[in-house]
N, C-alpha and C positions, 0 to 999 in steps of 0.2 A: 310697217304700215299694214293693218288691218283692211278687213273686209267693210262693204257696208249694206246695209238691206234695202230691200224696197217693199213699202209698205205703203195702206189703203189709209186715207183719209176718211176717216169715221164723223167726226163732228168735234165740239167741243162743249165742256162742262167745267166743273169745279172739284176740287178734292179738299178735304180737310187736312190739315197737319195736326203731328200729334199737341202743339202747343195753342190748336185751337184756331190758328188763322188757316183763310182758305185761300188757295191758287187755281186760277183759270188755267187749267192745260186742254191742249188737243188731245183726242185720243188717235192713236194709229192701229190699225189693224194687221197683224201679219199670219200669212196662213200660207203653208205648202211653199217656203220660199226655201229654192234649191240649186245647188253647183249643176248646169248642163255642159259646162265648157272650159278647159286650163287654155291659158296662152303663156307660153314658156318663152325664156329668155334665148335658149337655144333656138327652137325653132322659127318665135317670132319679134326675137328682139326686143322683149318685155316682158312681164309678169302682170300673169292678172286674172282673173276669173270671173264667169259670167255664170250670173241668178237670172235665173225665174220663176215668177209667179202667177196667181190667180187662175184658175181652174177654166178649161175652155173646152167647147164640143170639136170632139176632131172635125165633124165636117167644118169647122168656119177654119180653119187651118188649112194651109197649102201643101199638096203632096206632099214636097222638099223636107219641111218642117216635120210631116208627120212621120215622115221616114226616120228622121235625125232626131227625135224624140224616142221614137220605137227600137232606135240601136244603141240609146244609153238604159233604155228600161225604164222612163220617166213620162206620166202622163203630158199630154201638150198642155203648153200654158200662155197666158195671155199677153204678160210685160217678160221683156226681159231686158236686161240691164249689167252693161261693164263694169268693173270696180276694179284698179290699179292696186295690186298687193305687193308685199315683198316675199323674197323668195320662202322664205321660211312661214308666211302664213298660206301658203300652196295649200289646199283644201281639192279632198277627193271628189271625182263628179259621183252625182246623186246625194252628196253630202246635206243634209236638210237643219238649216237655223234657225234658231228660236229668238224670242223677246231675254233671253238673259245673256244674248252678244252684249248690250248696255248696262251697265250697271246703275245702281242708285245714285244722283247727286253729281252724275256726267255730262260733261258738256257737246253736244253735237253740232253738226253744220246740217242742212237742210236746206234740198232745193227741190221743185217741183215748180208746175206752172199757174202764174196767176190767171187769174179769175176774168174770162174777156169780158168788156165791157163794150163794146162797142166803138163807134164810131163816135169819136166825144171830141167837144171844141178845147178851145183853148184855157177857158178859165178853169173848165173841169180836169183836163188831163195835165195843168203844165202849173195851174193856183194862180195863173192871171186875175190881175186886178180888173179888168175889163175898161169902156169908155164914162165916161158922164154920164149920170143919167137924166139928164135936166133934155129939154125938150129938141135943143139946137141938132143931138147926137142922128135924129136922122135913120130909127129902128138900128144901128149897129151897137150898142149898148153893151152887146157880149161877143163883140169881135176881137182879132189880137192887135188891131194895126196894121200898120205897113212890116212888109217883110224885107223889102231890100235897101240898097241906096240908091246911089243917082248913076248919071249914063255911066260913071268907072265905077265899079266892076262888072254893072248892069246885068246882075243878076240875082238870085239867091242862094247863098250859102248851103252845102249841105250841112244838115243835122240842125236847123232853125225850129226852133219851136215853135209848133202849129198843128192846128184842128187834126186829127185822125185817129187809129186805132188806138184805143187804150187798153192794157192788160194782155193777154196771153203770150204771156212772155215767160222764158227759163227765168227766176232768179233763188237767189241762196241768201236762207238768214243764217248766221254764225251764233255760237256761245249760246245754243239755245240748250237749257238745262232737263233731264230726265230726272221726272219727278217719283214717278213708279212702274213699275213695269208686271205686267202676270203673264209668267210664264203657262201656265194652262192655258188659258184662253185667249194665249196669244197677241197679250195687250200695250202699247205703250206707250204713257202718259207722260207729254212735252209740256215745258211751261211757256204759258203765250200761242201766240196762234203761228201756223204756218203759210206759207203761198199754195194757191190751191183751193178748189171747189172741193162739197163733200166727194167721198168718190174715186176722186183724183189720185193718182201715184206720188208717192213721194219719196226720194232717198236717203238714206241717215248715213250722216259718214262721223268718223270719230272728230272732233274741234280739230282744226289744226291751228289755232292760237292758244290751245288751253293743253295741259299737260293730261294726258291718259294717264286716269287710274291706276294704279298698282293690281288691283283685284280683277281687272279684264282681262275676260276670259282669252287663252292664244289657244291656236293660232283662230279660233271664233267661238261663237256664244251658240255651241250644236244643240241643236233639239234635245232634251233628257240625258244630258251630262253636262256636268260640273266641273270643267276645269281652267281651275284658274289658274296664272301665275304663279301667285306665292302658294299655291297647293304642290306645283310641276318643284317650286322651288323645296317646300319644306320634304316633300321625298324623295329630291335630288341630298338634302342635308341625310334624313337618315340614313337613305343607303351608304352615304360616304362616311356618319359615324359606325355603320356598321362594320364598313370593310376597313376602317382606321383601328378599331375595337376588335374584329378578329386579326386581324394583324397585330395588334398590340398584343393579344394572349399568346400568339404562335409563339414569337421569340420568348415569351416568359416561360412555355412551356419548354422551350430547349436549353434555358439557362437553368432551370430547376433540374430538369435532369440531367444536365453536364452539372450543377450542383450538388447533385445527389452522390453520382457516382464519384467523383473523389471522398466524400463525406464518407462511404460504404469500402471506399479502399483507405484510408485511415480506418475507421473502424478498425478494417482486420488489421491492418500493420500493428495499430496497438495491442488485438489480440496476440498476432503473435510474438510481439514486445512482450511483453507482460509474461507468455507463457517461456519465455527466452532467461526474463530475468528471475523466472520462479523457481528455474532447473540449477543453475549457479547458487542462488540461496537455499537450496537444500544441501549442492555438494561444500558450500561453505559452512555451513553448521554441523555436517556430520562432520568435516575435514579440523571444526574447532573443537568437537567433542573429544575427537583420538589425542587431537596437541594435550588437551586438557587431561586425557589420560595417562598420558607419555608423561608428561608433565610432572604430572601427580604419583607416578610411577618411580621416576627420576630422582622425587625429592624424599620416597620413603625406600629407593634402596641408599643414599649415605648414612641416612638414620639410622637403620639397620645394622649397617659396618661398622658406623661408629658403639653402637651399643655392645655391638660382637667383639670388639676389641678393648671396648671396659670392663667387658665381664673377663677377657683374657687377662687384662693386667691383673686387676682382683686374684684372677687363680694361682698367678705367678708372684705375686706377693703373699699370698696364704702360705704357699709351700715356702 
C-alpha cells in the first residue's frame, strides 16, 4: 500500500488524444508536497506517514508548529494530511513527491469536499417531486410533506429527508482515470470532474478496486527520480545474472586448470616414455648387430675348416 498526495484544485478543461478525440479532465496542482512525519508500527501501532503542503507565512502558523517544522528543516505549510502505508513504502521525512507517483492510464480514488450550497429545500437537495401546482395547493407547491406518522411513534425519524444544508461534505469518487501528468510543472490531469471548489485540497489514493500498475513507481513517485518496479526488478535480474555468470567462470576456471595439469603431467610421462623406449631400441640394435656378427662369423669359420681339410685330402692323395 502506497502513499497518496494532496493536491490543489486548479479547474477543469479538455485534452486532446492522440486519435483525435477529446477528454474533459480536472487539472490538479501539486507543489512542495513533502514527508514531516513517520508513524511506525512499533512505536504507534501502525504505519503511516504524514504530507504536507502549500506554502504559508510563519507568522499565520502557531508557535508549536513553527517549532516542529524548524526541527525537521522543512518550511511551514499550509494542509497536512495522513496516509496509511505499508511497511516497506516507509518514506524518509523531508522526502519531496512529484506528479510521476501516478502513472499514465491509472485508476485513482479521490476525495475532497464538495461544494456548500447552502441552505436548500427539499426538491433541490433530495430531487423531490414537490405538491400540485394547480391552485388548491395553498403557496406550498415546493414543500416535502408531512414528515411523520400518527400518535405511534409520534415522532420523526432520524435521517428523514428534509430542507437543510446541502454540500460541504467529505466524499470520494472511485476508478477515476490519469490522463497525463507533467512532471515539471507539477501537473495532473483526471478524467471527469472531482468534489471540490476551485482551490480546494484534494487527495489521490491509488483505486482500491482496480489493480496498480506494474510500472508504479515504489516505494513513491519522488520528485526527479525514476524508479520504478520493473526498473528495481530488471537490476535485481542483472545483478543476479552477473553473480550466476561470475560464478559460472570460477569453477570453469578451476576445472581447466586441474585439466591442464594432468594434461602437462602425461605430457611428460610420455616424454619420459618415449625417451625409456628410445634407450632399449638402441641397445637392441647394437645387441642384433654383434648376433649378426657372431653369426656371420660362425658360419665362415666351418667353411673355412672344411676347405682346409679338402685341400689336406688333395695333398695326401698327390703323395
Amino acid at each position: 500500500m502506497r502513499s497518496g498526495l494532496i493536491v490543489k484544485k486548479v479547474g477543469m478543461t479538455r485534452l486532446y488524444l492522440e486519435d483525435g478525440t477529446h477528454v474533459p479532465v480536472t487539472v490538479l496542482s501539486l507543489k512542495d508536497c513533502q514527508v514531516i512525519a513517520n508513524q511506525s508500527l512499533d512505536k504507534n501501532g501502525y504505519n503511516s506517514i504524514t504530507l504536507a503542503t502549500g506554502e504559508t507565512k510563519p507568522k499565520k502558523t502557531n508557535k508549536s508548529q513553527r517549532e516542529a517544522f524548524a526541527k525537521i528543516k522543512v518550511t511551514p505549510k499550509q494542509k497536512q494530511m495522513e496516509f496509511r502505508v505499508s511497511e516497506d513504502n516507509m518514506l524518509p521525512i523531508g522526502s519531496e513527491l512529484g506528479a510521476n507517483h501516478f502513472v499514465v492510464g491509472q485508476y485513482v480514488d479521490a476525495t475532497g469536499i464538495t461544494i456548500g450550497k447552502g441552505f436548500a429545500g427539499a426538491m433541490k437537495r433530495h430531487n423531490f417531486g414537490g405538491l400540485r401546482a394547480s391552485h388548491g395547493v395553498s403557496i406550498s407547491h415546493r414543500s416535502h410533506g408531512s414528515t411523520g406518522n400518527s400518535q405511534d411513534p409520534g415522532r420523526v425519524f432520524k435521517g428523514k429527508k428534509m430542507a437543510g444544508q446541502m454540500g460541504n461534505r467529505q466524499r470520494t469518487i472511485q476508478n477515476l482515470q490519469v490522463v497525463a501528468a507533467d512532471e515539471d510543472r507539477g501537473l495532473i490531469f483526471i478524467k471527469g470532474g472531482l468534489p471540490g471548489s476551485k482551490g480546494s485540497w484534494i487527495s489521490l489514493k491509488d483505486a482500491v478496486k482496480k489493480a496498480l500498475p506494474s510500472d508504479a513507481p515504489y516505494p513513491a513517485g519522488l520528485k526527479g527520480v525514476n524508479n520504478t518496479k520493473n526498473e528495481d526488478d530488471k537490476s535485481n535480474q542483472i545483478e543476479n545474472t552477473k553473480l550466476e555468470e561470475a560464478s559460472a567462470e570460477a569453477p570453469k576456471e578451476e576445472i581447466s586448470t586441474i585439466e591442464e595439469a594432468p594434461k602437462e603431467e602425461s605430457a611428460k610421462a610420455e616424454i619420459a616414455k618415449s625417451a625409456r623406449e628410445e634407450v632399449p631400441k638402441e641397445e637392441l640394435a647394437a645387441k642384433k648387430e654383434v648376433s649378426k656378427e657372431e653369426t656371420t662369423a660362425a658360419e665362415e669359420a666351418p667353411a673355412e675348416a672344411s676347405e682346409q681339410l679338402k685341400n689336406d685330402g688333395k695333398k695326401e692323395k698327390e703323395n
